[in-house]
C-alpha positions in Angstrom: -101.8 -14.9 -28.7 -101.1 -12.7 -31.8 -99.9 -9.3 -31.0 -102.2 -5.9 -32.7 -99.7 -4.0 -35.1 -99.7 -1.4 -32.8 -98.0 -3.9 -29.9 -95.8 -5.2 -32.5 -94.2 -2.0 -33.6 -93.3 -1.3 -29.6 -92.1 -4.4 -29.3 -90.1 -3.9 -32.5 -88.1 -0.6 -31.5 -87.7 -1.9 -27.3 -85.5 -4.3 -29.4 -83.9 -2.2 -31.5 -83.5 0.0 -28.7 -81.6 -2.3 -26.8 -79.5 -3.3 -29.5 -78.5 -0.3 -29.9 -77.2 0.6 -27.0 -76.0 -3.4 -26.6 -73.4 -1.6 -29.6 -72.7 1.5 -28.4 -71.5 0.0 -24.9 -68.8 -2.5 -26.9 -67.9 0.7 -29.0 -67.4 3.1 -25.8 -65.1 0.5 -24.4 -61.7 1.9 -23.3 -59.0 1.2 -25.5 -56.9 -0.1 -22.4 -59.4 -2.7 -22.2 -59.4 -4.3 -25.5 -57.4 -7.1 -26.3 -53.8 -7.0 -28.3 -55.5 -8.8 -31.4 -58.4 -5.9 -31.3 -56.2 -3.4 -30.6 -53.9 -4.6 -34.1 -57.8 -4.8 -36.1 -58.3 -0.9 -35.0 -55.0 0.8 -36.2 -55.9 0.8 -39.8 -59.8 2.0 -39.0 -57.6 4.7 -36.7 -55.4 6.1 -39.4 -56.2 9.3 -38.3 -55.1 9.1 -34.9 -52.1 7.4 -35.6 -50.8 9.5 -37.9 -50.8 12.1 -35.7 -49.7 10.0 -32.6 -47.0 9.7 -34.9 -46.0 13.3 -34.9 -45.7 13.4 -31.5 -43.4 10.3 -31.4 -41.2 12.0 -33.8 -41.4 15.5 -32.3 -40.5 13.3 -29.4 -37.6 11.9 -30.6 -36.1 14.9 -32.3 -36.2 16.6 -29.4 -34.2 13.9 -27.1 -31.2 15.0 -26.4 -31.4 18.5 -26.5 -34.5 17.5 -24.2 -32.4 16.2 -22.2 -29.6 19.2 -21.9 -32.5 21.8 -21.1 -34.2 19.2 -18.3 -30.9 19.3 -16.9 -30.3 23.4 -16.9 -33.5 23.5 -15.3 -33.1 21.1 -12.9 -29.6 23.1 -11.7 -31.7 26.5 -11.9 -34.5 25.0 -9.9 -32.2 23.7 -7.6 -30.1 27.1 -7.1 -33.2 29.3 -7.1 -35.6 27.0 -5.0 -37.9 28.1 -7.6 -40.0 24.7 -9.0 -39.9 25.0 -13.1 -41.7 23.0 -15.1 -38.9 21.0 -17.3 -38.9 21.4 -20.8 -39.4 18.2 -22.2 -43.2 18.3 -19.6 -44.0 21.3 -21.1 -43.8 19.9 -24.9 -45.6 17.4 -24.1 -48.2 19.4 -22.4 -48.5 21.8 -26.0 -48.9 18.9 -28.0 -51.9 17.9 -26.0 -53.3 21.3 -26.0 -53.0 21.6 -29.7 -54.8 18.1 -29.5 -52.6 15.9 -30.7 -53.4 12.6 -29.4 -51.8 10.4 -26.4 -51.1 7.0 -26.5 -53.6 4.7 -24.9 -52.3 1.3 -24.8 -50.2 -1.0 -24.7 -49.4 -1.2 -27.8 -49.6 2.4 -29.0 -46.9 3.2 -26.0 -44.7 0.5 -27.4 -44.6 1.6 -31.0 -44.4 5.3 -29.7 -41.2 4.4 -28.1 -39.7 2.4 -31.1 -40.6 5.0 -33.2 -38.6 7.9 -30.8 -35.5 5.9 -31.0 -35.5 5.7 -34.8 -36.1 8.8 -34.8 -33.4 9.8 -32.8 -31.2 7.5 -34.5 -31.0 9.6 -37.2 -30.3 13.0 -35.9 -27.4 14.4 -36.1 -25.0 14.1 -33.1 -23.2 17.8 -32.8 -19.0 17.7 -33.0 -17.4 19.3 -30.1 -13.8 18.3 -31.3 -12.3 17.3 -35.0 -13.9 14.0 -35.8 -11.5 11.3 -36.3 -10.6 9.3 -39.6 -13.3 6.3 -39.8 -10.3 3.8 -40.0 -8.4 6.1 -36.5 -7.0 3.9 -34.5 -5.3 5.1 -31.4 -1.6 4.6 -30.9 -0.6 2.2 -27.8 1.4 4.0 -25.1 5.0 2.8 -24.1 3.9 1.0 -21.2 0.8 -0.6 -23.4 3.7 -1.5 -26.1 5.7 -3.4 -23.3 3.1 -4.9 -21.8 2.0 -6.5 -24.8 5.6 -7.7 -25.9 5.8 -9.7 -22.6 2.4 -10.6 -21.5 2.3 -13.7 -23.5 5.2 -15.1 -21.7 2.8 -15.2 -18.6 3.7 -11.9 -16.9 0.8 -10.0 -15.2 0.4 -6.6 -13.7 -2.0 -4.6 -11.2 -5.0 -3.8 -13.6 -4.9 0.3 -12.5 -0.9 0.1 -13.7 -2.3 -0.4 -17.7 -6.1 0.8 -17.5 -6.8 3.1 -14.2 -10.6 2.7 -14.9 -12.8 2.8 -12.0 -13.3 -0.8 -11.7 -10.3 -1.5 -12.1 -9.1 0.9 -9.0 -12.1 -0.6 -7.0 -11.3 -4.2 -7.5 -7.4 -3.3 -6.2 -8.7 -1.8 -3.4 -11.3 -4.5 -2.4 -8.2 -6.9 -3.1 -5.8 -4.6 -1.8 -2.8 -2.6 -3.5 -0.2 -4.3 -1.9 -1.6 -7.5 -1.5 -2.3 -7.6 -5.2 1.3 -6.5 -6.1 2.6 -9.1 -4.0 0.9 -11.8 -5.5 1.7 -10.2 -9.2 5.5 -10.4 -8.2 5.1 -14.0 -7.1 3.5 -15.3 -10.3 6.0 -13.5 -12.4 9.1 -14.4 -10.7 8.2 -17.9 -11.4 7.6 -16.5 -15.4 11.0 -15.2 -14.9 12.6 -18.1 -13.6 11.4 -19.9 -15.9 12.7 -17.9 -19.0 16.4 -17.9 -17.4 16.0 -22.0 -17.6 14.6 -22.1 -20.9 17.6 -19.6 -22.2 20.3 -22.1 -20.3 18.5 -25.3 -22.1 17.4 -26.6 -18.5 14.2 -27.9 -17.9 11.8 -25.3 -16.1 10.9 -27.7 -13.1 14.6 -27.7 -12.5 15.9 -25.1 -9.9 18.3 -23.0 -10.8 21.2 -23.2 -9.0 25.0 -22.7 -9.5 26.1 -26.2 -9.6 23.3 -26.3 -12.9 24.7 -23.1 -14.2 28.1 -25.1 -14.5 26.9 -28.2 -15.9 25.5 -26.2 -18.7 29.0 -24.5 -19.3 31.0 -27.8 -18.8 28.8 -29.6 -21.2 28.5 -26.8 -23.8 33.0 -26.3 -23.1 33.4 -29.5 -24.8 32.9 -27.8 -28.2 36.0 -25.7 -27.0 38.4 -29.1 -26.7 37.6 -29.4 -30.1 39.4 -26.1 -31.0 42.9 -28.1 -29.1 44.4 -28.6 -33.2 43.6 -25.1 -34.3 47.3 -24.6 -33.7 48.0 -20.5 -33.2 45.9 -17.8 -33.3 47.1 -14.6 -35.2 45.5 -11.6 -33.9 44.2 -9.4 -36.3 43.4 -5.5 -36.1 39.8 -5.6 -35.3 41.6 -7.6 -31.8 43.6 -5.0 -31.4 40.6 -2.4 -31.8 38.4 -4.1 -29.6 41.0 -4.3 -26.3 42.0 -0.9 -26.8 38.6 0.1 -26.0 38.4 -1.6 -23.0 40.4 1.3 -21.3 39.4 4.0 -23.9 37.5 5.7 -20.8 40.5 5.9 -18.7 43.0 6.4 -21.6 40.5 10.2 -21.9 41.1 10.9 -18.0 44.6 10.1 -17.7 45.2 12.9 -20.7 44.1 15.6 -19.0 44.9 13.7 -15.5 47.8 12.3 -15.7 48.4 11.5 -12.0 44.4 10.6 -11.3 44.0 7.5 -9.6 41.6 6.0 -11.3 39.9 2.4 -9.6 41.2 -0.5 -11.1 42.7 1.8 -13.9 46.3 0.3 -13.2 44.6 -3.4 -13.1 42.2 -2.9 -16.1 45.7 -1.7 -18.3 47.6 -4.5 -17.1 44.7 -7.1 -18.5 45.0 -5.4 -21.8 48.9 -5.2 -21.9 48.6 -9.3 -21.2 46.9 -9.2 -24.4 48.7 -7.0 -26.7 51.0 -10.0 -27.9 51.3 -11.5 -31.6 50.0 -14.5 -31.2 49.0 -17.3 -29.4 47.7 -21.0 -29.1 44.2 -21.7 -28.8 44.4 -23.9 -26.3 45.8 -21.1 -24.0 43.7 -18.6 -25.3 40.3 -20.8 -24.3 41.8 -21.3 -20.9 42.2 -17.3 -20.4 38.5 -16.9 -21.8 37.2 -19.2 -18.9 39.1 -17.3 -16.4 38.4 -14.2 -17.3 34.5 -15.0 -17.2 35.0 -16.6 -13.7 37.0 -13.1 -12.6 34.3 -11.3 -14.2 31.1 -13.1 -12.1 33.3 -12.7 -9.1 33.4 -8.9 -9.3 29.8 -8.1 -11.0 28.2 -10.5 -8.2 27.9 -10.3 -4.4 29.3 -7.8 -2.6 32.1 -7.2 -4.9 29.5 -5.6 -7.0 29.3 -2.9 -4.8 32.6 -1.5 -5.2 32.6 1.0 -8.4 36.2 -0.6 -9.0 35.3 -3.9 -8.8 32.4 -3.5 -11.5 34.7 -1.7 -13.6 37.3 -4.0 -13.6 34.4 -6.9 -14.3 33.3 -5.5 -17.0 36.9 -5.2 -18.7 37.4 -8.9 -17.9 34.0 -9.3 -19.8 35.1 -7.2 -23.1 38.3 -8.8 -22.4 36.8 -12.5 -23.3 34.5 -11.5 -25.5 37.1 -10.0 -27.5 39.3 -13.1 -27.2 36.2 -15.4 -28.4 35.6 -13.2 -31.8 39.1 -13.4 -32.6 39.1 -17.3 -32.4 35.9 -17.4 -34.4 37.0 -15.1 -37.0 40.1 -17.4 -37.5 37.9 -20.7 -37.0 36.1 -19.1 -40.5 38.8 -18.7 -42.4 39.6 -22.4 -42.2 36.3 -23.2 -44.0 35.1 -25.8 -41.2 31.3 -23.9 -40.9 30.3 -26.9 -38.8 33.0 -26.2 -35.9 32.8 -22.9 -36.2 28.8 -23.0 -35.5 29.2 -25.5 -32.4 31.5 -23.0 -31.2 29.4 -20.6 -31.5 26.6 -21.9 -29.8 29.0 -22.9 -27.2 30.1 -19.4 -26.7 26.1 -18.1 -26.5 25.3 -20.8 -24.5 28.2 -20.0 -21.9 27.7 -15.9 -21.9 24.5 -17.4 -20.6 24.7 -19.0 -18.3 27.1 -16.2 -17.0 24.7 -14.0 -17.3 21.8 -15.8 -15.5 24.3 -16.2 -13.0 24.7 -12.8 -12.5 21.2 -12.2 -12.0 20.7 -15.1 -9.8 20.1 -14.3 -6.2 20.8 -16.7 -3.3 17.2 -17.5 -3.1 17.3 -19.3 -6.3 15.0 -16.6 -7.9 17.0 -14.3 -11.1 16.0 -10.5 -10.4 15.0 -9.2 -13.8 15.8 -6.2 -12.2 19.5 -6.6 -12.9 18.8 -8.3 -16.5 17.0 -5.2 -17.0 20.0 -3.1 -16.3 22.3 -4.7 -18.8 19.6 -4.1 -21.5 19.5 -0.3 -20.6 23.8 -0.9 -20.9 22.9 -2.0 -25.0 24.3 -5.3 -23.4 22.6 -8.8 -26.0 20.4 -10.7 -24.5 19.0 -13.6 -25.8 14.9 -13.6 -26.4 14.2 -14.9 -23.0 16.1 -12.7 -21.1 15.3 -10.0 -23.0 11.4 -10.5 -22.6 12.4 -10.8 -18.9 14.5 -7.5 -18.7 12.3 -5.1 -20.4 9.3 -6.3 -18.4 11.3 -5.8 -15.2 12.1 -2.3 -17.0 8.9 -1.1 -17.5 7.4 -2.6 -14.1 9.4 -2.9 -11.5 7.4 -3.0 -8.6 5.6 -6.3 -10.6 9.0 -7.6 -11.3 10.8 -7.0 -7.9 12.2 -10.5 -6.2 9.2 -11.9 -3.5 11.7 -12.1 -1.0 12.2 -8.4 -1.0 8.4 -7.4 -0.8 6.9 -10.6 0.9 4.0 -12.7 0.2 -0.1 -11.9 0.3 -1.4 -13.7 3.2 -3.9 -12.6 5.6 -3.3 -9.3 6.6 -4.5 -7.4 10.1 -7.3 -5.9 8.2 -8.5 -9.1 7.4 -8.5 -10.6 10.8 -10.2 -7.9 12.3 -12.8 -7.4 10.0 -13.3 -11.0 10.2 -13.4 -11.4 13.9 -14.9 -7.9 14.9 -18.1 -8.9 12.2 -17.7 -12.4 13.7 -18.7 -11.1 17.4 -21.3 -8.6 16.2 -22.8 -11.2 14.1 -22.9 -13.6 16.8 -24.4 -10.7 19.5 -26.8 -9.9 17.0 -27.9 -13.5 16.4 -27.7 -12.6 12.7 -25.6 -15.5 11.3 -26.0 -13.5 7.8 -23.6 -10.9 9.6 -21.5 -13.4 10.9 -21.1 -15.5 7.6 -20.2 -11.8 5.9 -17.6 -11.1 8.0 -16.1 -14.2 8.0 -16.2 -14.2 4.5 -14.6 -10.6 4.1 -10.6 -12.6 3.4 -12.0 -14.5 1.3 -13.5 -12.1 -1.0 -10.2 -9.9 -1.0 -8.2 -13.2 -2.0 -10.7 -13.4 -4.8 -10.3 -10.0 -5.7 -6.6 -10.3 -6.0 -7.0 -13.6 -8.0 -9.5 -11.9 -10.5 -7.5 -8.4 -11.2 -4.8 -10.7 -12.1 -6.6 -13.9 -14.6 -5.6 -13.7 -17.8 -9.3 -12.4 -18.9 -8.6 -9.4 -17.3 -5.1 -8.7 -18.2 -6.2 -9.7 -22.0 -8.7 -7.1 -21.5 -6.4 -4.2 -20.7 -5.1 -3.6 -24.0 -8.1 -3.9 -25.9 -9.9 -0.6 -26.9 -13.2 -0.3 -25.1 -15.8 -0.2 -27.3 -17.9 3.3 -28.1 -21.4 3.8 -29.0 -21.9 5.6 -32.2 -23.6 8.7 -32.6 -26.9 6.7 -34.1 -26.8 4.5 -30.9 -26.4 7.2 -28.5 -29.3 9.2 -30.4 -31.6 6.3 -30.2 -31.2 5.6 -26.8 -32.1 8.8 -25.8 -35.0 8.9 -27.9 -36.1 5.6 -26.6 -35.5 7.2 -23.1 -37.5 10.4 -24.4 -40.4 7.9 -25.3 -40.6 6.1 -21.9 -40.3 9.0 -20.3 -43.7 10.7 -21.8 -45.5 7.8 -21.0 -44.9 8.4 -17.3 
């Protein structure tokens, strides 16, 4: 049936009508609501609105960290006064939006507000409380960080808090224990230790040093002396002469203005250099004296000899004594132009001194204390490499470097077994086997503890700078923070 005009123009605008209002509903749509693609489609028909939105992002993140400073007064007034302030940073917020200045409505507004703070605060200046160092500064490693890294390589290890006493580095000591962790420091570095006497003496490192080893290594490193048998006579020379007249310099000073002062082993220390005041003499005598005054020598700096002021004095002259004996014989092997004899005798004579002085160190366990390697390097006394990597790591740690037998082993200690068993029980009468697993589990973490403050990750890591954030990171963050934040 055809409609009048009259009932088509009604029908006409009841359908306009409704379309109408079919647009004005998808227009009035929250923003929330729309998808991430419509959202993207809007920004450039929006330019207004984000423009502005971001103004407030960068107000936002100008503002950070001083923002953050004033919160904090604030916070400390409110909390002294009892008074409830608003914070700072709330009330910028809150004059932005009064001064209507848009807030961010979705998803995506909030997440380019917050990029936009940090770049922001990126870029503001960080203030200078002290002189700002050199771009290329490097700070200069401390005496103990020096040592540490001359003998680390060599495989010693120390408590982490003894290089870097950081807060982790305290807490993972104490979860593992001080003590414990020290003892099983010294046990890994006496075996370090050990193992640089043998590789100093030419013995294998799975070999135990013992005395019977230290002679083998002199008796096969003496048969570059029975070579020196046709040498004929040795004619001392003035630089002998020089060098056994200071073996008793120090008493020769006391008896001036002393005269009658009984000085231990003074009478025996001037008889050993009166028995080598003489013009001459073979080298085949001379090499026997050497070997006996080396053997006199470890007999009084060793033991309980060594305890006796006396007898270490009179050691030690028996020491300068062959020493001085062994230059002379070189200097005369080099005039005779043989280089090669004079070079196997003088890795003999190393290779003896030694040996002599590993045995020395050597303690009836089989173990050297670095301790005492570390005392002759304090006396000026050479070392070779190894035993000087051994002695000044004993020098600068000591605790780390003292014997095992002296400070005994990590095992399970009383704290362990009674925070094992007392957890054990409770677990158990609390039918909570999560307790009870815990407890029991409590050595086993400190053992794991121990093992981690001393892996070589860790103890690479404690000479390594740590790295600082730069102003522009530090600014950013906090502006990102300062973006989060006024979204909550």
């Amino acid at each position: 049936m055809p409609f009048t005009k009259q009932q088509q123009l009604i029908i006409d605008g009841v359908r306009n009508t409704s379309s109408k209002g079919a647009n004005s509903s998808q227009s009035s749509e929250p923003p929330s609501k729309r998808t991430l693609g419509e959202q993207f489609k809007t920004l450039p028909q929006d330019l207004a609105r984000q423009l502005a939105l971001t103004g407030r992002n960068v107000v936002t993140g100008v503002t950070a960290i001083p923002g953050m400073a004033a919160d904090a007064t604030m916070a400390g007034y409110n909390l002294l006064s009892g008074d409830n302030q608003q914070m700072p940073t709330q009330a910028l917020q809150g004059a932005m939006t009064r001064i209507n200045v848009p807030e961010a409505q979705t998803n995506l507004e909030r997440g380019l507000g917050i990029v936009q703070s940090a770049m922001v605060g990126g870029k503001v200046p960080m203030p200078q409380m002290v002189a700002k160092a050199p771009a290329n500064f490097k700070r200069a490693p401390t005496n103990i960080e020096r040592e540490f890294s001359a003998t680390k390589d060599a495989g010693y290890v120390v408590p982490p808090s003894t290089i870097k006493p950081t807060m982790g580095n305290v807490a993972l000591e104490s979860l593992g224990g001080k003590i414990a962790t020290a003892q099983t420091a010294s046990l890994r570095n006496q075996e370090v230790t050990n193992k640089l006497a043998s590789q100093a003496v030419g013995l294998s490192p799975n070999q135990p040093l013992t005395l019977s080893a230290l002679k083998d290594v002199r008796e096969t490193a003496g048969k570059a002396y029975q070579k020196l048998g046709n040498v004929g006579r040795i004619t001392p020379d003035l630089d002998f002469y020089a060098d056994i007249s200071r073996i008793r310099s120090g008493i020769a000073q006391i008896q001036r203005d002393f005269p009658k002062a009984d000085i231990g082993a003074g009478n025996k220390i001037d008889d050993l250099v009166k028995s080598m005041q003489r013009p001459g003499f073979d080298s085949k005598s001379g090499l026997e004296y050497i070997k006996e005054l080396r053997k006199s020598a470890v007999g009084n700096l060793t033991g309980v000899n060594a305890v006796d002021p006396a007898n270490r004095s009179l050691g030690t002259a028996q020491q300068k004594a062959a020493d001085a004996l062994e230059d002379m014989i070189e200097r005369q092997l080099s005039q005779t132009g043989n280089q090669s004899l004079v070079d196997e005798f003088r890795t003999a004579r190393q290779l003896i001194a030694k040996s002599y002085t590993v045995q020395n160190a050597l303690e009836t366990s089989g173990n050297v204390n670095a301790s005492k390697l570390a005392a002759l390097l304090r006396k000026d006394r050479p070392l070779s490499p190894e035993l000087t990597t051994a002695a000044r790591f004993a020098g600068s740690f000591p605790k780390a470097a003292a014997i095992p037998e002296r400070i005994g082993g990590a095992g399970v200690s009383a704290l362990d077994a009674t925070m094992a068993g007392a957890g054990g029980a409770l677990g158990l009468a609390l039918q909570s086997p999560y307790t009870a697993a815990m407890a029991l589990a409590f050595p086993f973490a400190r053992y794991g503890a121990r093992n981690l403050a001393l892996s070589k990750a860790l103890q690479n890591g404690l000479l390594k700078t740590p790295r600082k954030f730069s102003n522009s990171s530090t600014g950013a963050v906090a502006g990102a923070m300062a973006g989060i934040d006024q979204e909550q």
